[in-house]
Jmol script that loads the backbone (N, CA, C; Angstrom):
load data "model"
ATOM      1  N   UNK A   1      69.175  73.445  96.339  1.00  0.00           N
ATOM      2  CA  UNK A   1      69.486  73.552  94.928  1.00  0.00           C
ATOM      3  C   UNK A   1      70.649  72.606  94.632  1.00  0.00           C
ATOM      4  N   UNK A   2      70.519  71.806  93.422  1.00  0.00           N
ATOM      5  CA  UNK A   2      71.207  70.953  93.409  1.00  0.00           C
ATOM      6  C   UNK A   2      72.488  71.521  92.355  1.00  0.00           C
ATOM      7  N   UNK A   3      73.991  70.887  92.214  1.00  0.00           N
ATOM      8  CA  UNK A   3      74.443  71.612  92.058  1.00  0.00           C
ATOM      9  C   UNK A   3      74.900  71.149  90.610  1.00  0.00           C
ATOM     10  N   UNK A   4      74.336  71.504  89.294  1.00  0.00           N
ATOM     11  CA  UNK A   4      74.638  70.622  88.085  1.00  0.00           C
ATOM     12  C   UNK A   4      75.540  70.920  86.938  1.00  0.00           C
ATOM     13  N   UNK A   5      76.243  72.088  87.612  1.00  0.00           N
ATOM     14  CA  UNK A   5      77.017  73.273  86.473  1.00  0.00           C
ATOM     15  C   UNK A   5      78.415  73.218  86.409  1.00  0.00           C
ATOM     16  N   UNK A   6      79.307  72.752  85.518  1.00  0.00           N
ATOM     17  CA  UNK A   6      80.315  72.898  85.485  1.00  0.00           C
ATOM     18  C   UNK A   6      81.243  73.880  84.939  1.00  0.00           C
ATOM     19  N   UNK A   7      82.312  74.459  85.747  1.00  0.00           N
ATOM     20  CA  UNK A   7      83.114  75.277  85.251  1.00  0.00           C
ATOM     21  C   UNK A   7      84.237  74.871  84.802  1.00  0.00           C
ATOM     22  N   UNK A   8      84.770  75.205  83.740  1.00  0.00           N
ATOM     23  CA  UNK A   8      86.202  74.417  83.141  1.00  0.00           C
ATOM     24  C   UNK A   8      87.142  75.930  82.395  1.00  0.00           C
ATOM     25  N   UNK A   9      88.437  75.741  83.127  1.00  0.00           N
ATOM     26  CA  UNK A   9      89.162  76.888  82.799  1.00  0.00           C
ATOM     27  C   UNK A   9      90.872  76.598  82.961  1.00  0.00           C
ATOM     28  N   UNK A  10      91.485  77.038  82.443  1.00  0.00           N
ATOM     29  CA  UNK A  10      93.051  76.955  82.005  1.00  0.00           C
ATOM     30  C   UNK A  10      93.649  77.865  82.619  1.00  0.00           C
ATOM     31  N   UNK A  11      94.455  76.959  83.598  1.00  0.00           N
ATOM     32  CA  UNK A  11      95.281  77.938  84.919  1.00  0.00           C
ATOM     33  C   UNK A  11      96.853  77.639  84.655  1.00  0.00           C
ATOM     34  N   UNK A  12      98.086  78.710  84.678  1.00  0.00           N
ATOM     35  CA  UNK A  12      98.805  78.121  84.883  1.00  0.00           C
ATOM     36  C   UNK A  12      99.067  77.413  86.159  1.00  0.00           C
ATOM     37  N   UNK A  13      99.796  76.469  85.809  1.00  0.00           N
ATOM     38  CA  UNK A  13      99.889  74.907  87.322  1.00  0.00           C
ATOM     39  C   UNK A  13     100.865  75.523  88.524  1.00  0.00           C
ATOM     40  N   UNK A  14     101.524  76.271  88.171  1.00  0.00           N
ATOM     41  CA  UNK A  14     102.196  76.583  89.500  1.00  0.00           C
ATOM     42  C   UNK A  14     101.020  77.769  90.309  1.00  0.00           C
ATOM     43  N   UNK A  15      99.994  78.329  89.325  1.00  0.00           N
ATOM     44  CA  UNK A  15      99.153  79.648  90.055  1.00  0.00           C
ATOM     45  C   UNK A  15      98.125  78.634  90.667  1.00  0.00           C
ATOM     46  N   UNK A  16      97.902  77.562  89.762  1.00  0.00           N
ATOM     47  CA  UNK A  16      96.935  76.606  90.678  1.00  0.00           C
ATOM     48  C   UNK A  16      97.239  75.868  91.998  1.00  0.00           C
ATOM     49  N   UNK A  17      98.641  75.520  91.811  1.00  0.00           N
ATOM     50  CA  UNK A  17      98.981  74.712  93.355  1.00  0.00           C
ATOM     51  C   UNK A  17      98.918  75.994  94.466  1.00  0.00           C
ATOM     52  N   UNK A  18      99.304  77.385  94.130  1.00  0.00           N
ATOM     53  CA  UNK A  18     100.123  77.758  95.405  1.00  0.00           C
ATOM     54  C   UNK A  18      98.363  78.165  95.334  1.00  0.00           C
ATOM     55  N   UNK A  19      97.843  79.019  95.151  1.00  0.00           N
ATOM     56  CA  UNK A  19      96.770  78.928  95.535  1.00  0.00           C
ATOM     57  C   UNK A  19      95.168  77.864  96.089  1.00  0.00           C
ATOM     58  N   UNK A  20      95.227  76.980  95.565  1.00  0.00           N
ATOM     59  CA  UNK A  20      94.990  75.569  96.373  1.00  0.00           C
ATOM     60  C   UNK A  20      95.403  75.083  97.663  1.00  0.00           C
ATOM     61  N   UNK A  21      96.780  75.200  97.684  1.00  0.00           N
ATOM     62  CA  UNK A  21      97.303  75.414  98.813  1.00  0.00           C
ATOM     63  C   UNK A  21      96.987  76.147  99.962  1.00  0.00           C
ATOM     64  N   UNK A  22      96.454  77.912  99.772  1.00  0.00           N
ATOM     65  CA  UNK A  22      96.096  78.354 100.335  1.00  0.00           C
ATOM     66  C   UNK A  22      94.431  78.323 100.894  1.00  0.00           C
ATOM     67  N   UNK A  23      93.894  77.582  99.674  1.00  0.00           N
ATOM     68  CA  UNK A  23      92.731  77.109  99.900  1.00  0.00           C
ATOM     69  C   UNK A  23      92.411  76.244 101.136  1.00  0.00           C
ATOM     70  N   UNK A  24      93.382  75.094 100.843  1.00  0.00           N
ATOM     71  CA  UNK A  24      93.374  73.838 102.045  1.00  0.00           C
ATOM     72  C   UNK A  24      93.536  74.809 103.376  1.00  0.00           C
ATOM     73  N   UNK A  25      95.076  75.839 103.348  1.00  0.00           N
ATOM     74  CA  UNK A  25      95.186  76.412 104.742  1.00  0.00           C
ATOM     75  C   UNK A  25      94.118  77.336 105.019  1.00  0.00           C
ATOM     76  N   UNK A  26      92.595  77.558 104.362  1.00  0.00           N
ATOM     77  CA  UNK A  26      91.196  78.379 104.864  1.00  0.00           C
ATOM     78  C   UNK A  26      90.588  77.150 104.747  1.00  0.00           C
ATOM     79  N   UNK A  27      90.838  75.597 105.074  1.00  0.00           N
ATOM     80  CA  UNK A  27      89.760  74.618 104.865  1.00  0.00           C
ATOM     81  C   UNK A  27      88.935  74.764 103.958  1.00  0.00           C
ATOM     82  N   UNK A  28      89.295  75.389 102.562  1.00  0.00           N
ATOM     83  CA  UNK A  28      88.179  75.869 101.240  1.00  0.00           C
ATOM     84  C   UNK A  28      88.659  74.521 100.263  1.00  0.00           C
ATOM     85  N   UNK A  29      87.689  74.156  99.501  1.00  0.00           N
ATOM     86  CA  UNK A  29      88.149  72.961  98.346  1.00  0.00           C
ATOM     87  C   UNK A  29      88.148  74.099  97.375  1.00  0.00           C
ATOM     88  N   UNK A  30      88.299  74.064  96.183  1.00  0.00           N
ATOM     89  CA  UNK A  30      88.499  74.582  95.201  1.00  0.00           C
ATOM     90  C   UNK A  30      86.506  74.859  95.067  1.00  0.00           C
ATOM     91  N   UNK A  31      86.006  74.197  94.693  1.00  0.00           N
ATOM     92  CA  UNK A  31      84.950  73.955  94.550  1.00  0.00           C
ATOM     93  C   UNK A  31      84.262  75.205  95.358  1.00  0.00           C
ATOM     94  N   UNK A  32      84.448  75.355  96.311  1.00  0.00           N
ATOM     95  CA  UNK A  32      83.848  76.118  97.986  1.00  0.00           C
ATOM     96  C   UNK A  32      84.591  77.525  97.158  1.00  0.00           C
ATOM     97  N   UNK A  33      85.474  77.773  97.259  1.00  0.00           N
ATOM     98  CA  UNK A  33      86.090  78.946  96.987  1.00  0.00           C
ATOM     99  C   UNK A  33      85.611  79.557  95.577  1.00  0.00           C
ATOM    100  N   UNK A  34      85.316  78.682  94.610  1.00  0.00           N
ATOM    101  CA  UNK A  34      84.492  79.280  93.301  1.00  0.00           C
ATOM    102  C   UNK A  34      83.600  79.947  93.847  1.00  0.00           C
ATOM    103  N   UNK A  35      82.923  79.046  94.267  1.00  0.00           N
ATOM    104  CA  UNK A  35      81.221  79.270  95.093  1.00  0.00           C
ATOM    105  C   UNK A  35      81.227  80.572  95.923  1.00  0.00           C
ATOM    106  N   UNK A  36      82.225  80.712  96.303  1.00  0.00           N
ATOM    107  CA  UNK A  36      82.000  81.903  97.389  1.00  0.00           C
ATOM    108  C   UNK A  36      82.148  82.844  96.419  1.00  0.00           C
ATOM    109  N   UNK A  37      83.377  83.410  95.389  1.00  0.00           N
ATOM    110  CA  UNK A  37      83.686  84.055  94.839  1.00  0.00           C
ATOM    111  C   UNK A  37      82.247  84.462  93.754  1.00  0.00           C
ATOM    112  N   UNK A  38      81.703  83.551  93.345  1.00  0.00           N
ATOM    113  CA  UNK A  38      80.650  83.742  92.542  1.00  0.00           C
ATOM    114  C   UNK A  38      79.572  84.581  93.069  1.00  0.00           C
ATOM    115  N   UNK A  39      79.078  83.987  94.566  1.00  0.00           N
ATOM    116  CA  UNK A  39      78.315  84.573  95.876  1.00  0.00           C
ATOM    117  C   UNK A  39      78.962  86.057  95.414  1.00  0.00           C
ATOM    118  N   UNK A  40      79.686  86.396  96.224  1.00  0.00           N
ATOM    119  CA  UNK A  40      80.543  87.748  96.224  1.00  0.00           C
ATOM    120  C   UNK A  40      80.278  88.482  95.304  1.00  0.00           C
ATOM    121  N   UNK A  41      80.119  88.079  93.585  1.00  0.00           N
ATOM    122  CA  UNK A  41      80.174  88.592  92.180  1.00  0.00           C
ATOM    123  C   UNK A  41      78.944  88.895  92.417  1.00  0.00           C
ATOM    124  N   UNK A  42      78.176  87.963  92.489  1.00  0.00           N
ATOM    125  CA  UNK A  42      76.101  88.126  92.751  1.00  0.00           C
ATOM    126  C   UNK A  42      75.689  89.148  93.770  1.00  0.00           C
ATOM    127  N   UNK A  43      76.683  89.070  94.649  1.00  0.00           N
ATOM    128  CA  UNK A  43      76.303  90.295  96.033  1.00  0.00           C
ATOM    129  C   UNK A  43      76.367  91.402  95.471  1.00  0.00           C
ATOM    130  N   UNK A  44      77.401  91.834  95.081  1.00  0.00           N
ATOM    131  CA  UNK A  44      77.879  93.343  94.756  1.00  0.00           C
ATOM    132  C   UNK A  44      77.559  93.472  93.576  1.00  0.00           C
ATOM    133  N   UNK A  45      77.065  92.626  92.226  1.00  0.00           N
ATOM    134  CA  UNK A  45      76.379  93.045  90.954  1.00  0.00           C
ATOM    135  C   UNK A  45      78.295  93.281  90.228  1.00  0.00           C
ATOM    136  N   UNK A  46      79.205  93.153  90.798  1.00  0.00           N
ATOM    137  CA  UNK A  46      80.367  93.279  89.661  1.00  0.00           C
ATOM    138  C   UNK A  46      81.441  92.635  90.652  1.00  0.00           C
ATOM    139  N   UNK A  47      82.987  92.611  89.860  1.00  0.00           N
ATOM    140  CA  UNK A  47      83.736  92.057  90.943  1.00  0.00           C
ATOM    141  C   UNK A  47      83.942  92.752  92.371  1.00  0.00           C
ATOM    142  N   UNK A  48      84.278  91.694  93.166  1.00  0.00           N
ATOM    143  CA  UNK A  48      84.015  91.607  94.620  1.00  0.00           C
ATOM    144  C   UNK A  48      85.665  92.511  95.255  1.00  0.00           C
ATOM    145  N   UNK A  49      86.598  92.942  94.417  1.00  0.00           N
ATOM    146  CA  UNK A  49      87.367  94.150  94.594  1.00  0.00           C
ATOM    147  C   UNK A  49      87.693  94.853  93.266  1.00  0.00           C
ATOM    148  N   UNK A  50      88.566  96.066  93.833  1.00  0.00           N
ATOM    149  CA  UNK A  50      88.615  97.121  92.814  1.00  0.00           C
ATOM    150  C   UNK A  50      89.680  96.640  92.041  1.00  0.00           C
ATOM    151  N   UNK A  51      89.252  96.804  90.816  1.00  0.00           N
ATOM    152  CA  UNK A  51      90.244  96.735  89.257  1.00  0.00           C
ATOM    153  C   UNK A  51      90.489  98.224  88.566  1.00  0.00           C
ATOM    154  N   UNK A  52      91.795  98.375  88.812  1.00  0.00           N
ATOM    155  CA  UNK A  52      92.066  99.946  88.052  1.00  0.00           C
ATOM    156  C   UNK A  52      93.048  99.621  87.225  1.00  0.00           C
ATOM    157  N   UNK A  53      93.210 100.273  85.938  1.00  0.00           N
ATOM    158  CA  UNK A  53      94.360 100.481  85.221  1.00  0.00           C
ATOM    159  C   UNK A  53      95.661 101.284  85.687  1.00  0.00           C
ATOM    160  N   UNK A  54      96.538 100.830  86.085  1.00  0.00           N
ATOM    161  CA  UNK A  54      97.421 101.901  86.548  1.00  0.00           C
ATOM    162  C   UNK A  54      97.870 103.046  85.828  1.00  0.00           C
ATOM    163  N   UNK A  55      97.735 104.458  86.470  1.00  0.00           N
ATOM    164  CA  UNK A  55      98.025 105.562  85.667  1.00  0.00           C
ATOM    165  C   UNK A  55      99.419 105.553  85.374  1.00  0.00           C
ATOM    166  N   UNK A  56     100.293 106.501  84.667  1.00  0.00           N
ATOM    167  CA  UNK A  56     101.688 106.496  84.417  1.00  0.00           C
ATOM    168  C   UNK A  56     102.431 106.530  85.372  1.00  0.00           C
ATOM    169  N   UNK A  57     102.245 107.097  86.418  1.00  0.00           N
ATOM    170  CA  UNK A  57     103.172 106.984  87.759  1.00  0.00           C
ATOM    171  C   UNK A  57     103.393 106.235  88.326  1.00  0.00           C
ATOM    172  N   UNK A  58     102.259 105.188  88.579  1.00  0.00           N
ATOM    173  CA  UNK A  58     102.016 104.003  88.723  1.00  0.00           C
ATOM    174  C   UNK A  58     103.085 102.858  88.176  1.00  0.00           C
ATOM    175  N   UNK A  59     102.963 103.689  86.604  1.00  0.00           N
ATOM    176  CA  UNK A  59     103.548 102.324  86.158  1.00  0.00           C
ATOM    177  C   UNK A  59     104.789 102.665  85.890  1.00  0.00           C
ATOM    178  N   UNK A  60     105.326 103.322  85.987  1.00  0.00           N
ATOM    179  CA  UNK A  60     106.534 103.837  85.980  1.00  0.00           C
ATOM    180  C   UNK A  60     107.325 103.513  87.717  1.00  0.00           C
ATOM    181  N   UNK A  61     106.689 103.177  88.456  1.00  0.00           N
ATOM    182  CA  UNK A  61     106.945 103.268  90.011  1.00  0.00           C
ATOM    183  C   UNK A  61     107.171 101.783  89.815  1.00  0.00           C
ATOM    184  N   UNK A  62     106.191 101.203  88.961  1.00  0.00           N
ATOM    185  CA  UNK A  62     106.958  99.581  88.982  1.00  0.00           C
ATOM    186  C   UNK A  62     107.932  99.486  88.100  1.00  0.00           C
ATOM    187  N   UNK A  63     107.902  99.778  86.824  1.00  0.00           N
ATOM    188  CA  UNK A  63     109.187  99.571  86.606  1.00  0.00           C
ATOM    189  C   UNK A  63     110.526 100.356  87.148  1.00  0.00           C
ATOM    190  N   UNK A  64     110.383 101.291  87.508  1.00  0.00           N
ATOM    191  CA  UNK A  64     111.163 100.891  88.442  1.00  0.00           C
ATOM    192  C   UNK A  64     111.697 100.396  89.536  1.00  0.00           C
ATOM    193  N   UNK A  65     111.235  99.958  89.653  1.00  0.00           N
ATOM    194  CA  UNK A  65     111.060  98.890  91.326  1.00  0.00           C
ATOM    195  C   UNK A  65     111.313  97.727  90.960  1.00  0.00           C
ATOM    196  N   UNK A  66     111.457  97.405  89.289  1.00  0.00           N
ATOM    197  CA  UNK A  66     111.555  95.685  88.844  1.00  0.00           C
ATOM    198  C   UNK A  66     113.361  95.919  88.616  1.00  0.00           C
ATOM    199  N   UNK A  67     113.812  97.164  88.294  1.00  0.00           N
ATOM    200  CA  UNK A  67     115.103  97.247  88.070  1.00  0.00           C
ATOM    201  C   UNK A  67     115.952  97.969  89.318  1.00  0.00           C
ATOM    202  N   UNK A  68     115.132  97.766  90.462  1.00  0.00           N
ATOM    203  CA  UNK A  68     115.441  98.777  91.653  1.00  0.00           C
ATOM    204  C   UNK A  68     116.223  99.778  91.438  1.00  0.00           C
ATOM    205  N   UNK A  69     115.534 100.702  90.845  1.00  0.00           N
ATOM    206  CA  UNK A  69     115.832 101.820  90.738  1.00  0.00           C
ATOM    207  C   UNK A  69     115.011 102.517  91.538  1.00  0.00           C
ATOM    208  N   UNK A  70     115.263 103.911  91.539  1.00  0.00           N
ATOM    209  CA  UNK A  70     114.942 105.176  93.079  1.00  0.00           C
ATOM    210  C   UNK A  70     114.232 104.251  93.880  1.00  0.00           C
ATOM    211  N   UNK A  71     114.879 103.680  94.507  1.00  0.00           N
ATOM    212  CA  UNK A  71     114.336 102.998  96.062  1.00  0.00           C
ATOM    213  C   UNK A  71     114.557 103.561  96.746  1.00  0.00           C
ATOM    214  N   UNK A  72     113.766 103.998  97.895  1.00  0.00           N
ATOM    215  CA  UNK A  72     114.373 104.698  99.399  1.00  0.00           C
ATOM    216  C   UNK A  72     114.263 103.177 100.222  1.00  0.00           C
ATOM    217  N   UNK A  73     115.416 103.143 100.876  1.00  0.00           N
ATOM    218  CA  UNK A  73     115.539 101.876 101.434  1.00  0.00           C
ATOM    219  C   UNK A  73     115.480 101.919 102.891  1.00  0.00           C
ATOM    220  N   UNK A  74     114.488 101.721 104.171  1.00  0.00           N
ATOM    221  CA  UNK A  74     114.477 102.156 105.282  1.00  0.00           C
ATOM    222  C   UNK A  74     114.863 101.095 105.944  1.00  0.00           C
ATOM    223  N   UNK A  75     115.669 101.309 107.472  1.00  0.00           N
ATOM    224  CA  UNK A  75     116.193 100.238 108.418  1.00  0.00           C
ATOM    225  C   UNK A  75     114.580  99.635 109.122  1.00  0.00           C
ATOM    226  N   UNK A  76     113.899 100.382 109.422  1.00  0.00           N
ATOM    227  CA  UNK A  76     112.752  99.607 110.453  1.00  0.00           C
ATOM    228  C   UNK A  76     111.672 100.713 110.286  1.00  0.00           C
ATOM    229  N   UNK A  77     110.832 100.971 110.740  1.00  0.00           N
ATOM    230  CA  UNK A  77     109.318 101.301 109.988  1.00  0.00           C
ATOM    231  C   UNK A  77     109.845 103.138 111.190  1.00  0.00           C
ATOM    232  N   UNK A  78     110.798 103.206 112.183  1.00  0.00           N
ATOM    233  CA  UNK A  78     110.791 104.518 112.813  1.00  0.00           C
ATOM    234  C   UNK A  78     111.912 105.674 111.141  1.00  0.00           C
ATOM    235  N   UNK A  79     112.946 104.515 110.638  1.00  0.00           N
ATOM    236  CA  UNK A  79     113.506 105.328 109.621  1.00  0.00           C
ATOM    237  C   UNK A  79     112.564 105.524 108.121  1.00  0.00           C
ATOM    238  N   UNK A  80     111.518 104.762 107.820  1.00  0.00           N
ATOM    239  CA  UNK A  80     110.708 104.836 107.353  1.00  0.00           C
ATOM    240  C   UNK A  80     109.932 106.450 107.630  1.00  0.00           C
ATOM    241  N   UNK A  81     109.039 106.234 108.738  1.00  0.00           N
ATOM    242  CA  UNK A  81     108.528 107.709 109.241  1.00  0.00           C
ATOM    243  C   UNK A  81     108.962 109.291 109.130  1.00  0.00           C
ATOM    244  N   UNK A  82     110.648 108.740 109.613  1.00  0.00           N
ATOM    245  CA  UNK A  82     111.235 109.862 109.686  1.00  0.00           C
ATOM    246  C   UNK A  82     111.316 109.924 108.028  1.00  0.00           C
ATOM    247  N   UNK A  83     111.994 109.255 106.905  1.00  0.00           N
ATOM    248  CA  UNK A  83     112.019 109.894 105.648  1.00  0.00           C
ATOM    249  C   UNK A  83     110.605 110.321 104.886  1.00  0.00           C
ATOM    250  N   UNK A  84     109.632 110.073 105.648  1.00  0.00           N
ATOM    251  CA  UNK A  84     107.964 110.454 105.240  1.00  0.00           C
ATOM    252  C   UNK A  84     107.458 111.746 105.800  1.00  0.00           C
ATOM    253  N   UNK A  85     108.837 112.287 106.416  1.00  0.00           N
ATOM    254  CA  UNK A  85     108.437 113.019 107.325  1.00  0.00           C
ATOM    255  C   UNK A  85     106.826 113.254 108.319  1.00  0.00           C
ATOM    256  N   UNK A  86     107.075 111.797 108.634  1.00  0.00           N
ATOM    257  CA  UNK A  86     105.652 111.620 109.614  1.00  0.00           C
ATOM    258  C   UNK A  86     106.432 111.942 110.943  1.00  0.00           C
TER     259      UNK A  86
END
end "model"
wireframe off; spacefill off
backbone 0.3
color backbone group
């Protein structure tokens, strides 16, 4: 199948480099990585991960986290556990 379809879309330029970037470091062209993503959309009949609206806790957990507020702040993943009481 030959390939005759063009897609044209408005990215901001810094979301386009760093991701391009990451493209080159999976050997993907931009081009390849549409393609797959599209594949992916066609496989599963909708997008290829989950999209949720965040509930209020949610979003309340980020903002506060943008003004670091109630952070529990752990030394290494054992003081972590212990305040999870795992």
């Amino acid at each position: 199948m030959s390939k005759t379809s063009t897609i044209r879309a408005r990215i901001e330029p810094s979301l386009k480099d760093k991701v391009e970037q990451i493209f080159r470091q999976l050997g993907l062209s931009t081009t390849q990585a549409i393609t797959l993503f599209y594949k992916q959309v066609e496989l599963k009949k909708g997008l290829p991960f989950n999209i949720a609206i965040p509930n209020k806790t949610t979003r309340q957990t980020f903002a506060n986290t943008d003004v670091k507020s109630d952070l529990i702040i752990c030394e290494d993943t054992e003081d972590m556990f212990k305040k999870l009481g795992i």
